[in-house]
ZASEGU-249474 format. One record per residue: residue in one letter; x, y, z of N, C-alpha, C in turn. Coordinates in Angstrom, 3 decimals. Layout:
BEGIN
- type|n.east|n.north|n.up|ca.east|ca.north|ca.up|c.east|c.north|c.up
- A|X|Y|Z|X|Y|Z|X|Y|Z
...
This chain:
BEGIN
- type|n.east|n.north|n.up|ca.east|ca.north|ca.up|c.east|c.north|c.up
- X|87.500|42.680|40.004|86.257|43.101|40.598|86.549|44.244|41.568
- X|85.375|44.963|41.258|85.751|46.527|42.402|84.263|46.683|43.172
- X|84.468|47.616|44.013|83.140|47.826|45.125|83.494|48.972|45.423
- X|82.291|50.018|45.394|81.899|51.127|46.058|80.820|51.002|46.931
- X|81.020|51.624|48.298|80.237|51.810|49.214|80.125|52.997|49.663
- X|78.922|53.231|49.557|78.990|54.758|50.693|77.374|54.399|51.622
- X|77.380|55.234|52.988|76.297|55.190|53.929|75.925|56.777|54.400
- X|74.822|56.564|54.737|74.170|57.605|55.124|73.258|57.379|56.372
- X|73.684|58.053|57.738|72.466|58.027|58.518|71.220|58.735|58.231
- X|69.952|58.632|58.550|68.310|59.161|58.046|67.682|59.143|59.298
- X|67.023|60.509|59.395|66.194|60.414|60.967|65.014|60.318|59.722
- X|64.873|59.308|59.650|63.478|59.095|59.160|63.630|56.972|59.634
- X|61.891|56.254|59.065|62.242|55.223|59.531|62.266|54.782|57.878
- X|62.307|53.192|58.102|62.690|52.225|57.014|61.895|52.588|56.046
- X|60.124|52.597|56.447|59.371|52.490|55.373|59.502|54.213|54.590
- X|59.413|54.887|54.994|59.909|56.146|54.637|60.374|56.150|53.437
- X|61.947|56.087|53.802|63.169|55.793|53.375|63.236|54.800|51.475
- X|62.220|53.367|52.389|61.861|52.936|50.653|60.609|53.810|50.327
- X|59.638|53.936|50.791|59.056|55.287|49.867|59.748|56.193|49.120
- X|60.365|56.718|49.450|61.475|57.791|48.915|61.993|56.991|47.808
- X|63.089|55.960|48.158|64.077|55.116|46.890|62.804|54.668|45.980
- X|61.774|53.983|46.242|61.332|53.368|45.244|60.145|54.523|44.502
- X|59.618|55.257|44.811|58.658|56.484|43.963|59.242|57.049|42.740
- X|60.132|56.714|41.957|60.901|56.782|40.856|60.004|58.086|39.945
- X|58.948|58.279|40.303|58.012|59.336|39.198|58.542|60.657|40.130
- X|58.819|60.641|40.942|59.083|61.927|42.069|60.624|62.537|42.128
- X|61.569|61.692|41.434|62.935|61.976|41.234|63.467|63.025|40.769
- X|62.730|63.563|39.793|63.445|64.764|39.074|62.999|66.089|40.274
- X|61.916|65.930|41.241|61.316|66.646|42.200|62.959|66.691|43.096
- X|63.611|65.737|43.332|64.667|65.766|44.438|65.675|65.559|44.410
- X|66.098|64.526|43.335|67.470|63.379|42.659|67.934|64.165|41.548
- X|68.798|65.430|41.767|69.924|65.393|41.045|71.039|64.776|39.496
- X|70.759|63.714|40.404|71.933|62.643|40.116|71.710|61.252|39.154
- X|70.117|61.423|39.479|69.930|60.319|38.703|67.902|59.910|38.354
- X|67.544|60.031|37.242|66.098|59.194|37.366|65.775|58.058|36.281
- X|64.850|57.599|37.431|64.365|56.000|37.395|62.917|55.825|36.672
- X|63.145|54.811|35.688|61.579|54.797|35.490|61.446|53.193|35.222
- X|60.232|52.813|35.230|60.063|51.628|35.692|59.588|51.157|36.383
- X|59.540|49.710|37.205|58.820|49.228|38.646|60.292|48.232|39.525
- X|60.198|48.880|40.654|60.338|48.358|41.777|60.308|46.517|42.048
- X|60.045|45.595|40.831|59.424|44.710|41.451|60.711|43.766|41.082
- X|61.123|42.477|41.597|61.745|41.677|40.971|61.358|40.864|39.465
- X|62.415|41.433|38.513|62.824|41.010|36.972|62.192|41.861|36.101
- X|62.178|42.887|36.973|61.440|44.326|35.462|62.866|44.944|35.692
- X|62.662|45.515|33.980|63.838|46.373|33.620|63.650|47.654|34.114
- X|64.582|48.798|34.804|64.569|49.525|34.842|65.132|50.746|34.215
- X|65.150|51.855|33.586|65.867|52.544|33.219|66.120|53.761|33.820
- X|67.833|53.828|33.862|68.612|54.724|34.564|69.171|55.959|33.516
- X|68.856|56.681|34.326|69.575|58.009|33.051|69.909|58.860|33.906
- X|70.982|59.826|33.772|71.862|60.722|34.827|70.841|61.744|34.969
- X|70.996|62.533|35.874|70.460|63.680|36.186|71.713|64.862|35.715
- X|71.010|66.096|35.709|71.506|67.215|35.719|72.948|67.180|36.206
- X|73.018|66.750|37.887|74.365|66.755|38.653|75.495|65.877|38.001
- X|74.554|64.562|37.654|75.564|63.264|37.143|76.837|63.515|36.729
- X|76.740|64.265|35.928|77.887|64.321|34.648|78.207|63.542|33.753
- X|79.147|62.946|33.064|79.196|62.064|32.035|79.021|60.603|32.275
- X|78.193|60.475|32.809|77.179|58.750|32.963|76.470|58.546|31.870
- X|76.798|57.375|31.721|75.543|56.605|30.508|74.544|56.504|31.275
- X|73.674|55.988|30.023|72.463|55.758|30.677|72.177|53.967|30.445
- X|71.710|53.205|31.389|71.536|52.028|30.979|70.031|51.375|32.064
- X|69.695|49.873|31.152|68.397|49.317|32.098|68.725|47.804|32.258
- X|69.217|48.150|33.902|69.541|47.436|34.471|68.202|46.430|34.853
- X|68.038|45.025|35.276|66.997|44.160|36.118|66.864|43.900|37.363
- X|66.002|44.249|38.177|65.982|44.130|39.101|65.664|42.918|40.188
- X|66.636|42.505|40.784|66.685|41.130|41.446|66.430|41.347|42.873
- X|65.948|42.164|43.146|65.716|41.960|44.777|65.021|43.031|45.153
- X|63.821|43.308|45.529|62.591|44.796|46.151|62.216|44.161|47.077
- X|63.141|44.136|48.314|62.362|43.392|49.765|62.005|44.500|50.585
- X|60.472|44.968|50.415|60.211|46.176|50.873|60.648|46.941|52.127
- X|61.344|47.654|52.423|61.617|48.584|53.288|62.906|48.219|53.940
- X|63.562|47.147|53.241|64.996|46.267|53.121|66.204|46.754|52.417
- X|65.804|46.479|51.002|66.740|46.403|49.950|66.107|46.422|48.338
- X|66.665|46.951|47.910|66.712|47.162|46.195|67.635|46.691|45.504
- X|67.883|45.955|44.836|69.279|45.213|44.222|68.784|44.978|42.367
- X|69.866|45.468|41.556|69.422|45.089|40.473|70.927|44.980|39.637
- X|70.999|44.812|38.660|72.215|44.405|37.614|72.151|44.694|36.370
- X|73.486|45.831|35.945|72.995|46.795|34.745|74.696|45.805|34.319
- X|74.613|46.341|32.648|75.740|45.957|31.602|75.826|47.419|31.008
- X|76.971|47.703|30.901|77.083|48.893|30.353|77.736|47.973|28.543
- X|76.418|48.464|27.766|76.710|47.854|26.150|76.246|46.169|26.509
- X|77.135|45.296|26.565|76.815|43.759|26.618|77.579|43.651|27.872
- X|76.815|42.248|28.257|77.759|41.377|29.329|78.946|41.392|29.080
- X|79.562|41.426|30.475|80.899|40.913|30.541|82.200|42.049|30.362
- X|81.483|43.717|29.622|82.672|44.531|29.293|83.083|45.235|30.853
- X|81.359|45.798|31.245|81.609|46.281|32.829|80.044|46.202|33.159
- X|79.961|45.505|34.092|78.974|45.093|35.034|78.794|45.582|36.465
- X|77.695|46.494|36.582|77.783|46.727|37.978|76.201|45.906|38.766
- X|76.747|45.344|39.878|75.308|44.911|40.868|75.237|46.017|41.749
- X|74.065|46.407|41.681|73.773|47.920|42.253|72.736|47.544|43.587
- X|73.049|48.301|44.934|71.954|47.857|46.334|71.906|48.781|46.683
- X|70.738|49.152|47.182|70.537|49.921|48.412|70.018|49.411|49.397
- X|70.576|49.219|50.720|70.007|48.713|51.721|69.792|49.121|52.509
- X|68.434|49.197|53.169|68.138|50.054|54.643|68.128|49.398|55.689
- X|68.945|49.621|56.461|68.783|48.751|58.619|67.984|50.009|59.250
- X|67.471|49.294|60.176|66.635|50.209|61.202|67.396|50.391|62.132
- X|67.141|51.960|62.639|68.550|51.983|63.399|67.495|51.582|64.977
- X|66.434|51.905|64.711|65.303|52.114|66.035|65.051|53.499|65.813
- X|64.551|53.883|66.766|64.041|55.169|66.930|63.326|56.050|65.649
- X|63.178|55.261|64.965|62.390|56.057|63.675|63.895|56.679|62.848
- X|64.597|55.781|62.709|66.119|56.188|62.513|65.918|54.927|61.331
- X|67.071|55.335|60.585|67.270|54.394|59.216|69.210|54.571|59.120
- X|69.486|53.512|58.489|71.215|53.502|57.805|70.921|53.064|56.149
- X|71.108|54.319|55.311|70.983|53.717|54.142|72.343|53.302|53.495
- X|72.651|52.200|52.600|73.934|52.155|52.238|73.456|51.821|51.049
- X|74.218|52.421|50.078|73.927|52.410|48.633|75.395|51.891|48.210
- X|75.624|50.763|47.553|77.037|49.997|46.774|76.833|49.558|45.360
- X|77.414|49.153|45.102|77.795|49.210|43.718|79.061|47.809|43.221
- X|79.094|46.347|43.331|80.308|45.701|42.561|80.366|45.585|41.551
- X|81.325|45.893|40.922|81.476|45.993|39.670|82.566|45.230|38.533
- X|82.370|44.717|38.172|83.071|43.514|36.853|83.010|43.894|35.738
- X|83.813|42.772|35.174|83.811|42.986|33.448|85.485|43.245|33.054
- X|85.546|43.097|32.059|86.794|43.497|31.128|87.629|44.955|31.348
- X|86.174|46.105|31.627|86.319|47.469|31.305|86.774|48.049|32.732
- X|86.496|47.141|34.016|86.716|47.546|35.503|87.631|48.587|35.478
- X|88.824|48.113|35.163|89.769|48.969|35.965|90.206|50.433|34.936
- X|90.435|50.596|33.626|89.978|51.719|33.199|88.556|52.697|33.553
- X|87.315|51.978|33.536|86.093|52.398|34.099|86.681|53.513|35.277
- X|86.686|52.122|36.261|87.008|53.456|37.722|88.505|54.337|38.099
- X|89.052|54.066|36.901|90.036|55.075|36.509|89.455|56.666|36.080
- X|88.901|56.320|35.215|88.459|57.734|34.425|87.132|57.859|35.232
- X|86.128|56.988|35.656|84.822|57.514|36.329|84.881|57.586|38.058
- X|86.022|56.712|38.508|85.403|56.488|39.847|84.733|57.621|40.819
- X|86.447|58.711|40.911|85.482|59.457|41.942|84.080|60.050|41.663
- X|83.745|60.217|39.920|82.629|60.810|39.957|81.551|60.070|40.198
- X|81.401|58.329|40.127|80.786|57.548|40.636|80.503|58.242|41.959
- X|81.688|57.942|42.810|81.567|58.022|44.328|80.604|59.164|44.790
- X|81.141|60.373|44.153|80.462|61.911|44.523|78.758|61.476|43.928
- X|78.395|60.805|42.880|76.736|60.822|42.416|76.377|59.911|43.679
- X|77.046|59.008|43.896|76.495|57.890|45.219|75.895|59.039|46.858
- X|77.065|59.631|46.887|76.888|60.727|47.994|75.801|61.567|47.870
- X|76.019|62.173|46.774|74.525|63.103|46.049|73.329|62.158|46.422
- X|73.074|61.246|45.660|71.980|60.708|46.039|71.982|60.645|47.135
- X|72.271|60.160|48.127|72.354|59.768|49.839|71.861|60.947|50.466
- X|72.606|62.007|50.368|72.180|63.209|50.953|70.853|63.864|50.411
- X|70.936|63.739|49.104|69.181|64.134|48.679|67.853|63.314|48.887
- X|68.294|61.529|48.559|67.154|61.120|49.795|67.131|61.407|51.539
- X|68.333|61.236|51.520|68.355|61.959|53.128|67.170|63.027|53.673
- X|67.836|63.975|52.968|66.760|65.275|52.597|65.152|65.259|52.632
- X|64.861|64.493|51.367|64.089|64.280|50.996|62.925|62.939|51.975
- X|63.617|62.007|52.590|63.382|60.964|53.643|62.567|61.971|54.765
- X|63.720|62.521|55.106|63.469|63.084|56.733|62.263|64.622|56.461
- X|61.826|65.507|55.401|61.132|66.058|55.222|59.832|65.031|54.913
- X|59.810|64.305|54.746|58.428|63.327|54.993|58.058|63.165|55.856
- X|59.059|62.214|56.267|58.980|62.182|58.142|58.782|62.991|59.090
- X|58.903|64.085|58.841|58.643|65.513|59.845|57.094|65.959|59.270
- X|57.005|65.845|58.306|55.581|65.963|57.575|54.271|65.236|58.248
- X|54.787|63.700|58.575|54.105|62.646|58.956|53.612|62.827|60.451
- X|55.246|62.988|61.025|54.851|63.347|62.498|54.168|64.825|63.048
- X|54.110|65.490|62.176|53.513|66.764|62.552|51.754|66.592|62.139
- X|51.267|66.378|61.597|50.256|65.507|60.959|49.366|64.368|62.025
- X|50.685|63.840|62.544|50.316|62.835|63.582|49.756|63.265|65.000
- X|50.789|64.330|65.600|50.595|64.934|66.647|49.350|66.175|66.665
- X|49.103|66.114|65.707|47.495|67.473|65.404|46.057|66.716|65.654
């Protein structure tokens, strides 16, 4: 079993933040790296397909086990069948306060195929994880400046 983690601070707040992760129709507008189609809800399939940046990623539709709004996103893809390589995929948001967010996006991963997998894919795993982070980042905190400017008029 293997784990990737990466984090990102967001001057934006929580609900934001899942606005951003979960609007899946708005992705190709900002996400690089990866788009989503589907629902947000716990035990719908989702489907993942690389973006432009990705590079050589499959595409697969993972289920989603956890949309605790403005929390966490958690779902579980098989690349081909169970059991060859399995990743449980999260994104989780903490409030930092201040209209501040910590997003951490991970990844454990199993199966037969693990350790060749993040042989030949890892770092490019790692670098699409970052991509995304920094483009919701992006994409988070231009809302949020949107919102509060809006607010203060």
């Amino acid at each position: 079993m293997a784990e990737l983690t990466t984090s990102i601070d967001i001057d934006a707040s929580p609900a934001t933040v899942w606005q951003v992760l979960t609007d899946f129709s708005t992705y190709p507008e900002w996400n690089d790296y990866m788009h989503i189609s589907g629902s947000p809800t716990v035990g719908s399939r989702l489907h993942i397909r690389p973006g432009p940046a990705a590079g050589r990623v499959p595409s697969f539709k993972p289920r989603v086990l956890k949309a605790d709004e403005n929390r966490e996103l958690r779902w579980l893809g098989h690349l081909y069948v169970n059991g060859l390589f399995d990743g449980e995929h999260r994104f989780v948001i903490d409030d930092l306060g201040d209209g501040r967010s910590r997003l951490t996006q991970a990844e454990q991963f199993s199966g037969l195929f693990v350790g060749p997998f993040n042989r030949f894919m890892g770092s490019q795993t790692e670098r699409n994880f970052t991509g995304v982070n920094e483009a919701l980042k992006e994409r988070a905190e231009t809302l949020e400046k949107s919102v509060r400017s809006d607010a203060a008029v």
